[in-house]
py3Dmol code that shows the C-alpha trace and the ligand (Angstrom):
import py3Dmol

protein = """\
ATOM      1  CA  UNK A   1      88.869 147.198 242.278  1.00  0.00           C
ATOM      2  CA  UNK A   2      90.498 146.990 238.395  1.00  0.00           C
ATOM      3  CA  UNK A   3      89.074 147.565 235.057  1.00  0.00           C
ATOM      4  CA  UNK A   4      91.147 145.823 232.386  1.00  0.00           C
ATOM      5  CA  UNK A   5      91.042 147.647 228.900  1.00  0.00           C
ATOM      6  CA  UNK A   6      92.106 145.087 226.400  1.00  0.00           C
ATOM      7  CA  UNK A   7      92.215 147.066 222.970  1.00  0.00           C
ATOM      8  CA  UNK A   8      95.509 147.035 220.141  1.00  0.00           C
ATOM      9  CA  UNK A   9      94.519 151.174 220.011  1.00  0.00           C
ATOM     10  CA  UNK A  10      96.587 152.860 222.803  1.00  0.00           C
ATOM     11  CA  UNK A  11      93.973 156.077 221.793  1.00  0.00           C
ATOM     12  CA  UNK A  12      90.922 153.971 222.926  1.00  0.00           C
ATOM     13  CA  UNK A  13      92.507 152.855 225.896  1.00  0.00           C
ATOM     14  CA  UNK A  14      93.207 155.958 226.267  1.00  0.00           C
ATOM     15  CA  UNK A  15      89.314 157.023 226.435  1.00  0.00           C
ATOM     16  CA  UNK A  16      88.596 154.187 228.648  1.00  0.00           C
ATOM     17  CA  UNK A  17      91.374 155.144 231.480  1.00  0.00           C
ATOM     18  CA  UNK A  18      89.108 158.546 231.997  1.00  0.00           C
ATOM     19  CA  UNK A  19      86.072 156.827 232.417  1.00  0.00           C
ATOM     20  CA  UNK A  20      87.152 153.927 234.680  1.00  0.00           C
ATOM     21  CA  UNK A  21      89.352 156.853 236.692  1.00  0.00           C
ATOM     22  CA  UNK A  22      86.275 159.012 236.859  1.00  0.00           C
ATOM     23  CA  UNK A  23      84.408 155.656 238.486  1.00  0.00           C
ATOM     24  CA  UNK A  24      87.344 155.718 240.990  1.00  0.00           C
ATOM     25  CA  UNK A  25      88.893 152.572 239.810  1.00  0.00           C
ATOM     26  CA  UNK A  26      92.589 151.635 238.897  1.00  0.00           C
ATOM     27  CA  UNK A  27      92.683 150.729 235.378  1.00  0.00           C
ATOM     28  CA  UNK A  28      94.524 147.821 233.397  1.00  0.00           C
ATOM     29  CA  UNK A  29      95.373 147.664 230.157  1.00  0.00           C
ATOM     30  CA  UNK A  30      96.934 145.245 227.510  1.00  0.00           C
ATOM     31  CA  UNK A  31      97.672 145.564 223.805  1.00  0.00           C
ATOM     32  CA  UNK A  32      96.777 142.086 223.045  1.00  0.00           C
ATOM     33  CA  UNK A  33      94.477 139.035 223.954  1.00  0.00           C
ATOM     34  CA  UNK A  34      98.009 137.066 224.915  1.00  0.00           C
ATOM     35  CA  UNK A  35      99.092 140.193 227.450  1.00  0.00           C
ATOM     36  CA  UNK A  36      95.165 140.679 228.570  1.00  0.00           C
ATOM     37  CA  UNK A  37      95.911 136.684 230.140  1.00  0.00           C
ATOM     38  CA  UNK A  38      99.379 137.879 231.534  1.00  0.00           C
ATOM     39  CA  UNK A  39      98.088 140.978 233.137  1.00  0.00           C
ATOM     40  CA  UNK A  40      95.322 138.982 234.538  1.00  0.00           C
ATOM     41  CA  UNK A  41      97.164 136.411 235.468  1.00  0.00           C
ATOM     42  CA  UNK A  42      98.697 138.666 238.291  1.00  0.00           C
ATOM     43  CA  UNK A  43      95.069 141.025 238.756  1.00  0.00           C
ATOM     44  CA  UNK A  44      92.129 138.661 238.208  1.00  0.00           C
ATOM     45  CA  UNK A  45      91.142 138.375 241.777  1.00  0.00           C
ATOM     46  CA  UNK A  46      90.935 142.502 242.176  1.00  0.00           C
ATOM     47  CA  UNK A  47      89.478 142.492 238.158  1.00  0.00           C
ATOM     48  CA  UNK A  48      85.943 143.839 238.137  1.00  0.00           C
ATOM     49  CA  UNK A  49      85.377 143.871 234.715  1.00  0.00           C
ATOM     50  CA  UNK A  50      86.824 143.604 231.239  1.00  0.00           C
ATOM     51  CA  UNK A  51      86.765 145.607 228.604  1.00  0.00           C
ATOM     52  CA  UNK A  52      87.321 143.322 225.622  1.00  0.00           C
ATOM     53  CA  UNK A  53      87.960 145.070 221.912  1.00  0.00           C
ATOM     54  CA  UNK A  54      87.181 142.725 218.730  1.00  0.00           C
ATOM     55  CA  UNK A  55      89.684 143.750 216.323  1.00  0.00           C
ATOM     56  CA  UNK A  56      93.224 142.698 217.341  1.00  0.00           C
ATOM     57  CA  UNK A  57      96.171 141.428 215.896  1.00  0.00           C
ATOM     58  CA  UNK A  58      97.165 138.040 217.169  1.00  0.00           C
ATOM     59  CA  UNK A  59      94.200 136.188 219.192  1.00  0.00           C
ATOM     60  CA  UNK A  60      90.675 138.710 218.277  1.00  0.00           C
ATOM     61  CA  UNK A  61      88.591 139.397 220.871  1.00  0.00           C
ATOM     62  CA  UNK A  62      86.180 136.802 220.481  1.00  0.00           C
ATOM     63  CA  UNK A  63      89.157 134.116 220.950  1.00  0.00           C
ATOM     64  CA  UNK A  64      90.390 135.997 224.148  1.00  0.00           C
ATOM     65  CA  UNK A  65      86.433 135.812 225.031  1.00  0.00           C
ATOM     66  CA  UNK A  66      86.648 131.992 224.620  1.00  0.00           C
ATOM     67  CA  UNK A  67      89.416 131.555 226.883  1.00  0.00           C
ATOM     68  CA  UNK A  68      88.885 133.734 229.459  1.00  0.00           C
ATOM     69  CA  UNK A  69      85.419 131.802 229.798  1.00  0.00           C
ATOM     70  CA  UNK A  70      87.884 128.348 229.678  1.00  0.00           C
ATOM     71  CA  UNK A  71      89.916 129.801 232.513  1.00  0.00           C
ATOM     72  CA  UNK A  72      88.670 128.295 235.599  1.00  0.00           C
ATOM     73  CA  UNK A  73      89.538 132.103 237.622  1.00  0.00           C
ATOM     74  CA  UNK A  74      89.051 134.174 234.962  1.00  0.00           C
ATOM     75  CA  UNK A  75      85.652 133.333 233.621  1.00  0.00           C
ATOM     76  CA  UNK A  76      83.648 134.932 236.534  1.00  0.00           C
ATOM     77  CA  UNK A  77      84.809 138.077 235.480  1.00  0.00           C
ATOM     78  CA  UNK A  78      82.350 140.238 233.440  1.00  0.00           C
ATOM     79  CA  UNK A  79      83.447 140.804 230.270  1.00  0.00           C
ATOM     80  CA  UNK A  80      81.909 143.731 227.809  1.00  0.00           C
ATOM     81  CA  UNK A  81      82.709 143.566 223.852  1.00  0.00           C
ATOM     82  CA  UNK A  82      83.817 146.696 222.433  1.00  0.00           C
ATOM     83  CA  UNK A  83      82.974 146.808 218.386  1.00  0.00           C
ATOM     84  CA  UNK A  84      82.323 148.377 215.929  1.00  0.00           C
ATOM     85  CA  UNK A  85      78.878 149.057 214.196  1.00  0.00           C
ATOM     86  CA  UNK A  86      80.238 147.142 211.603  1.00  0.00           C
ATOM     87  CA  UNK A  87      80.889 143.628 213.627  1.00  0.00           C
ATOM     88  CA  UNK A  88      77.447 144.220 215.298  1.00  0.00           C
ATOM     89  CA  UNK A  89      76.229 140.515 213.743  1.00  0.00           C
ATOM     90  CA  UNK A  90      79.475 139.397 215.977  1.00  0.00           C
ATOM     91  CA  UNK A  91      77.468 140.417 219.085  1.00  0.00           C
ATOM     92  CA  UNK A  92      75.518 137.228 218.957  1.00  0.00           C
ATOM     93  CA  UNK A  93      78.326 134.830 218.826  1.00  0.00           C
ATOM     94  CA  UNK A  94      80.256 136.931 221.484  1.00  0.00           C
ATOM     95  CA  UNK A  95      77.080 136.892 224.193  1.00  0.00           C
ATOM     96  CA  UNK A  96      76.776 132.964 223.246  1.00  0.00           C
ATOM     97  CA  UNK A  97      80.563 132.149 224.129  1.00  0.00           C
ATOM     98  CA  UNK A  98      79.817 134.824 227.843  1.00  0.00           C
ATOM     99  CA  UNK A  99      80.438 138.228 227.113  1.00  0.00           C
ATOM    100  CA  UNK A 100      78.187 139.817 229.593  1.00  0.00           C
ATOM    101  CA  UNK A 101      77.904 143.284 227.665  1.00  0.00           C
ATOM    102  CA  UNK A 102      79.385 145.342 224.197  1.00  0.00           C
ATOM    103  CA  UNK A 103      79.516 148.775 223.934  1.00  0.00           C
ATOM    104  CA  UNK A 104      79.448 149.766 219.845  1.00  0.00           C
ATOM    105  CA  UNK A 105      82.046 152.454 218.899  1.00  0.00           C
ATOM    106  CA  UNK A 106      82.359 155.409 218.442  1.00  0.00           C
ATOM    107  CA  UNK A 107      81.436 156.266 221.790  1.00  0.00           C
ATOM    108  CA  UNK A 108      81.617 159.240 224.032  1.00  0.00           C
ATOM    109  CA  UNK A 109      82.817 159.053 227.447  1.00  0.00           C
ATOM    110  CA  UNK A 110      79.492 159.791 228.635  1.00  0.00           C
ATOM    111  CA  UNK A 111      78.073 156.738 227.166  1.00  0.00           C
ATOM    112  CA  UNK A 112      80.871 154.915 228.486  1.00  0.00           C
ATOM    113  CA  UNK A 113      80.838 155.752 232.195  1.00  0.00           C
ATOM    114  CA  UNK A 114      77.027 154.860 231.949  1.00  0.00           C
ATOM    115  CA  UNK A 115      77.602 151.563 229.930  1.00  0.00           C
ATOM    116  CA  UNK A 116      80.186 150.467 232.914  1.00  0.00           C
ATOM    117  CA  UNK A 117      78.229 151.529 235.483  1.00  0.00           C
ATOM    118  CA  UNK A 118      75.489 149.690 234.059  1.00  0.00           C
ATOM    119  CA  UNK A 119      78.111 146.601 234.054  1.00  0.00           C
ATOM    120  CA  UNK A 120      78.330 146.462 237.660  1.00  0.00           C
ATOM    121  CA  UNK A 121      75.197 147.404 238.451  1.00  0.00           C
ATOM    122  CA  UNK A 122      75.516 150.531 239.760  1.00  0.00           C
ATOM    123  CA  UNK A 123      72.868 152.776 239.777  1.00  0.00           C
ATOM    124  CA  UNK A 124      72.266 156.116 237.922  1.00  0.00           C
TER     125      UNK A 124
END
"""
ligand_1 = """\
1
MG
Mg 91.176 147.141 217.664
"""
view = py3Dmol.view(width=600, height=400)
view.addModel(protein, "pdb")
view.setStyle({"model": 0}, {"cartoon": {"style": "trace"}})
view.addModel(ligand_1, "xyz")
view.setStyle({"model": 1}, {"stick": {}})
view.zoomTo()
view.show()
């Protein structure tokens, strides 16, 4: 079972790596909406989850959001928003077009682990 970190900051995916390794999952990672559907592409059906950051270069997270949920395989996967306190208003639009879950940063990787486990309903 996969976590995918989508997120242009190699530091956050970084962050995320330790807390989906501390779950005892593999981890994926892309730099970009564009290599988030590549990746996937090739992982989706062992994808748990998807960690999806707003601001990116290229397609922004909320476009990735919009088609991942157009993608007849990949819109069963959950996907959680990562933002930041600033692009909280975003939340609204991004839980309208299927994201499942955001997670506002800064965050520690406390708050993390909980906020995946949370994700896949696992309990405390
Ligand atoms: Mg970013």
């Amino acid at each position: 079972m996969k976590v995918l970190s989508v997120d242009d900051s190699a530091i956050v995916r970084k962050i995320i790596r330790g807390a989906v390794e501390v779950l005892n999952y593999d981890f994926l990672e892309a730099g970009d909406g564009a290599e988030a559907l590549e990746v996937l592409e090739k992982e989706w059906q062992e994808t748990i989850l998807i960690l999806l950051d707003w601001n990116m270069p290229g397609m922004n997270g909320y476009e990735c959001l919009v088609a991942l949920k157009k993608h007849p395989e990949f819109q069963t996967i959950p996907v959680m928003m990562v933002t930041t306190e600033s692009e909280k208003d975003n939340i609204v639009k991004a839980i309208q077009a299927g994201a499942a879950h955001y997670m506002t940063k800064p965050f520690t990787i406390e708050e993390l682990i909980k906020k995946i486990m949370e994700c896949l309903g696992i309990g405390e």
